[in-house]
C-alpha positions in Angstrom: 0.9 -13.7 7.6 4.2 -13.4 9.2 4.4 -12.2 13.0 5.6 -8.7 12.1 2.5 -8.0 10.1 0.9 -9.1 12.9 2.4 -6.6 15.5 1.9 -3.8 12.5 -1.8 -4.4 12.3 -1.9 -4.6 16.3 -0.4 -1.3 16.4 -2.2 0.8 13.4 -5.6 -0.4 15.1 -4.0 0.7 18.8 -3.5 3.9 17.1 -6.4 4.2 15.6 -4.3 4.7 11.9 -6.5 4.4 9.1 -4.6 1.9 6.9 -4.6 -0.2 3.5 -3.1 -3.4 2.5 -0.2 -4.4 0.0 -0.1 -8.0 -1.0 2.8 -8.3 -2.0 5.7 -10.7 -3.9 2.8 -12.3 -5.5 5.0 -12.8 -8.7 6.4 -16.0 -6.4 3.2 -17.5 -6.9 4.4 -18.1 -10.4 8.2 -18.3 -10.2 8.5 -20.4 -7.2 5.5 -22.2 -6.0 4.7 -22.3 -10.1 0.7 -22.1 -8.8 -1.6 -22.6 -11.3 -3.6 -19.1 -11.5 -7.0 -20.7 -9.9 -4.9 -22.0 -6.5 -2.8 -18.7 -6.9 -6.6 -16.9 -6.4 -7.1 -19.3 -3.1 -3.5 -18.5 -1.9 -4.1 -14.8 -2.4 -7.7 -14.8 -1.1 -6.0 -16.9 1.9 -4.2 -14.4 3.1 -6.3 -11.5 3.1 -8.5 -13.9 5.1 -5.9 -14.0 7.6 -5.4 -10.7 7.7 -9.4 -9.8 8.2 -9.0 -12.4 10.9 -6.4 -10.9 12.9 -8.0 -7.3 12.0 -10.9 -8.8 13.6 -9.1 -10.1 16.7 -7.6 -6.5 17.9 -10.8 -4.2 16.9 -13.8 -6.4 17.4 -17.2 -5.0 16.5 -15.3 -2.2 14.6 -16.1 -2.9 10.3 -12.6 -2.5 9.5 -12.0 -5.1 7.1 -10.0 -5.1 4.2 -10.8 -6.4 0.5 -10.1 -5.8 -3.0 -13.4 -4.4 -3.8 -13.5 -2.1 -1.1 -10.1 -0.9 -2.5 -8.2 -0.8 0.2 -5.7 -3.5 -1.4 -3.6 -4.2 -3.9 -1.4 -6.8 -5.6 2.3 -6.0 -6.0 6.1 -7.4 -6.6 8.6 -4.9 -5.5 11.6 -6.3 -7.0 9.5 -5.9 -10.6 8.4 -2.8 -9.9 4.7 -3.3 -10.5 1.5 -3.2 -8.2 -2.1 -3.1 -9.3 -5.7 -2.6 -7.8 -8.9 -4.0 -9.0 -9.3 -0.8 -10.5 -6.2 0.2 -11.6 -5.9 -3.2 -13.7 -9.9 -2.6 -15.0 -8.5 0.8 -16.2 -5.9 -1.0 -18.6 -8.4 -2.9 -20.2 -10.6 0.2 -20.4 -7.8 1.9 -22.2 -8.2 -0.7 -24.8 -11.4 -0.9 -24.9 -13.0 2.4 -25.0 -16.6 1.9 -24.2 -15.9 -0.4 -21.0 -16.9 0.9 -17.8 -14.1 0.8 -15.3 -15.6 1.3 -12.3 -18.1 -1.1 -13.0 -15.8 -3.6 -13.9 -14.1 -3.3 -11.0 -16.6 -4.4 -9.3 -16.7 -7.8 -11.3 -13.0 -8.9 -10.6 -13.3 -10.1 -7.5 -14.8 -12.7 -5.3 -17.1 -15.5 -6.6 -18.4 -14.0 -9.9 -17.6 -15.9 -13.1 -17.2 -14.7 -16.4 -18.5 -16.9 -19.3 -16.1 -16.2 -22.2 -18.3 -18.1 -24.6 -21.5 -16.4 -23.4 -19.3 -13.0 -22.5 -21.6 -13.0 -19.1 -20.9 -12.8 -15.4 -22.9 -14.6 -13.0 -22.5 -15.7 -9.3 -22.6 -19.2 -10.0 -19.7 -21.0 -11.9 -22.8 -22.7 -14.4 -20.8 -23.6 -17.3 -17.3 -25.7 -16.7 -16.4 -23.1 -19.6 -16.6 -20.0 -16.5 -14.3 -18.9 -14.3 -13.6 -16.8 -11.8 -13.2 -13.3 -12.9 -10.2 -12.3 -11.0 -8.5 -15.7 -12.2 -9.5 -14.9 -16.2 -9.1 -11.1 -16.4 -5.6 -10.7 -14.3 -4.1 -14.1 -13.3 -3.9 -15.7 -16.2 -3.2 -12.5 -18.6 0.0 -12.0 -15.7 1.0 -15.4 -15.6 1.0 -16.0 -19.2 3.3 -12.6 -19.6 5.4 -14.1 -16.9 5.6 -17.6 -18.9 6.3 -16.5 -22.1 9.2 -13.7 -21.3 10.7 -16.9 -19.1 10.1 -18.9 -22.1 12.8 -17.3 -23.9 11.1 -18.1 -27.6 11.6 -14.7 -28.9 9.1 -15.0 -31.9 6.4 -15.9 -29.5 7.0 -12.7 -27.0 7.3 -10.4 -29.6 3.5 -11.8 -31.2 2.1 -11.3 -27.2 3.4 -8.2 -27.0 2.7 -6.4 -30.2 -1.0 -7.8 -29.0 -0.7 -5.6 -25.9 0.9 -2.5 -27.4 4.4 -3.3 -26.1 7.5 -2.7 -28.4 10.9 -3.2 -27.3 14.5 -2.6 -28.4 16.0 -5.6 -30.0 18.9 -5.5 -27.6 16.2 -5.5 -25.2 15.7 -9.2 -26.1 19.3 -10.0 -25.7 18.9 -9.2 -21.8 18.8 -11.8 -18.8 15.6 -13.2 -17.8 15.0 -10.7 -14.9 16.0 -7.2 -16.6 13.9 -8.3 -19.8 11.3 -9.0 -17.2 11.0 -6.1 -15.6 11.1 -3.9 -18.4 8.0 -6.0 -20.2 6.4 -5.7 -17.0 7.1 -2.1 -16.7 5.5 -1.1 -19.9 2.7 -3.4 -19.3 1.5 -1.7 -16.0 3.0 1.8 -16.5 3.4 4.1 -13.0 2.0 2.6 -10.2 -1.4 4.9 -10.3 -3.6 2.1 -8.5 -1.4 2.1 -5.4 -1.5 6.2 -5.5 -5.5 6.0 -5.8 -5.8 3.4 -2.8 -3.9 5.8 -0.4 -5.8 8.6 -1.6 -9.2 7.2 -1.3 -8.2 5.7 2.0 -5.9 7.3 4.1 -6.6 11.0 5.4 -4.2 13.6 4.9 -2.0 14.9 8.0 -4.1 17.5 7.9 -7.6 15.9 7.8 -6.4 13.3 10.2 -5.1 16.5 12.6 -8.1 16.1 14.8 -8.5 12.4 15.5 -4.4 12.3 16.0 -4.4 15.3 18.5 -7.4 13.4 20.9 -5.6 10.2 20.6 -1.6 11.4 21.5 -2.0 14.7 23.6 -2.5 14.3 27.3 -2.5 17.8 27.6 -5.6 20.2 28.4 -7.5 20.5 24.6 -9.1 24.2 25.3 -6.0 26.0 24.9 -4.1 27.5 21.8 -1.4 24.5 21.5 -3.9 22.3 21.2 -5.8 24.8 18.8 -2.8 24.9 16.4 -2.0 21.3 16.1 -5.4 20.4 15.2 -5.2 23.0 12.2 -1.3 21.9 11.8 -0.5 25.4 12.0 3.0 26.4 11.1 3.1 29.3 12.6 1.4 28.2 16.1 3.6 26.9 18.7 6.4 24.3 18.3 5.4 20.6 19.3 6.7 17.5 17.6 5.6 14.0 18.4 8.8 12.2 18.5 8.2 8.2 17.3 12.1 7.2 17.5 15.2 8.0 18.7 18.5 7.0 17.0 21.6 7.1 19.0 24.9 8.2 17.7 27.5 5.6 17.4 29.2 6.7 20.7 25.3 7.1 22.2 26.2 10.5 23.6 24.3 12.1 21.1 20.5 11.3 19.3 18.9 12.1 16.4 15.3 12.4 17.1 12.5 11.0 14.3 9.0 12.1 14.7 6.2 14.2 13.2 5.4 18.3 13.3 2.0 18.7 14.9 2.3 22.6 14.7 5.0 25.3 14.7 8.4 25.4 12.3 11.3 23.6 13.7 14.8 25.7 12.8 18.5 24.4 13.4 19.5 26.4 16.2 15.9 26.5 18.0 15.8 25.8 21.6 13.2 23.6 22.6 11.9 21.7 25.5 12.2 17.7 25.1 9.6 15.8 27.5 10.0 12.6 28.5 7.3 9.8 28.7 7.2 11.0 32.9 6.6 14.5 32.1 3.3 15.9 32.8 2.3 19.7 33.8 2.0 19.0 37.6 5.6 17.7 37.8 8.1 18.9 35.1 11.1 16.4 36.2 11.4 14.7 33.3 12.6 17.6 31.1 15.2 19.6 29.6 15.8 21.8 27.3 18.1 21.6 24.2 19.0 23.1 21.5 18.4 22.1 17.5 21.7 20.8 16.0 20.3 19.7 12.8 16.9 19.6 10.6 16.6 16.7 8.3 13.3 15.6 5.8 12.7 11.9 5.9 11.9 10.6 2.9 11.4 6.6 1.7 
């Protein structure tokens, strides 16, 4: 876990931010460590270890732990494009086989419960040398041996793996370099990137929802009063407050754009409004001005 996902867990859990986690780049488990998919589990489960534990460090006696089968993370490589859930990835298989139960085998694919392929059982002992871990036999190895083959460059072999998983491509498709050709097998094979959608849905309130919680946590000011009122319903039409995050200083720092979040009201270019500094408070009003709105702008990633 590097030190910057250190400081973001540290501050999420400071302010109280309900939050999932991405695991991501795990294709370099395969292209540059070239793991074997059973130390690529341990790596993976490694990490999310270290997370828990510094999770655990900043918010003890608080059950905010994070784990695959709670749903709260998911397995990604950005520069492929792809990213997958336990769920998300028990839906594929569910769309090829029609009478599986995704949610229930979601539950199966992680942790210490082995799947028998002779036998076609799960159990929580590894019994058999035949078993495996579930995680490693229904997504690991499938994804490595996708990752293997297209790297592989033997063209007659691809094509047979993926007519087997419903995957057709151009032949000047296979005329591509490794990575583009990559990318597009790996785009077909997981389709949009519905599992990450799902986790932030099921996990993380809505601005609205949230309203409440974020109001007690960030307002110093008195909560019996109509501000207060309208930011916990995010009314647009209440009064104008805006909880500025960031400022970003022109490149002659006479001027700043200001970044932050609409608890209530409708900001307007044009609109004069009140800035209050971090001194401010309703006692002593020093650290204030008021300014007008030169420009409106919608962040989006």
């Amino acid at each position: 876990v590097m030190a910057n996902t250190e400081r973001v867990i540290k501050h999420v859990i400071q302010e109280k931010l309900a939050f999932t986690l991405v695991v991501n780049k795990v294709d370099r488990l395969i292209l540059e460590l070239k793991l074997p998919p059973n130390d690529a589990y341990y790596k993976l489960k490694h990490t999310i270890e270290e997370v828990n534990t510094i999770i655990g460090q900043c918010a003890p006696g608080q059950d905010l732990r994070v784990s695959p089968e709670r749903g709260n993370v998911c397995f990604a490589s950005s520069q492929m494009g792809w990213c997958f859930t336990l769920k998300s990835f028990a839906k594929l298989y569910a769309d090829s086989h029609g009478d599986l139960n995704a949610e229930e085998f979601a539950k199966r694919l992680w942790g210490d419960i082995y799947f028998n392929p002779a036998k076609r059982t799960f159990s929580r002992k590894s019994l058999e040398s035949k078993s495996q871990r579930s995680f490693v036999y229904f997504i690991l190895e499938p994804l490595f041996k996708l990752y293997t083959q297209v790297i592989g460059e033997n063209e007659a072999t691809l094509k047979r793996t993926l007519a087997s998983l419903g995957i057709h491509l151009k032949a000047s498709h296979f005329q591509l370099d490794v990575k583009p050709l990559l990318r597009i097998v790996l785009d077909q094979f997981f389709g949009p990137s519905t599992g990450f959608v799902e986790m932030v849905v099921q996990h993380i309130p809505s601005p609205e929802k949230n309203a409440i919680n974020k109001v007690e946590h960030i307002y110093t000011g008195p909560m019996d009063t109509n501000v207060a009122e309208a930011m916990r319903k995010c009314d647009s039409d209440g009064p104008l407050m805006i909880y500025i995050t960031k400022l970003y200083n022109s490149s002659d720092v006479s001027t700043f754009d200001a970044f932050g979040r609409i608890m209530s009201g409708t900001v307007r270019k044009g609109q004069t409004v009140r800035v209050l500094g971090e001194g401010y408070s309703i006692e002593d009003e020093e650290d204030m001005t008021i300014q007008d709105v030169s420009n409106v702008w919608i962040f989006e990633s």
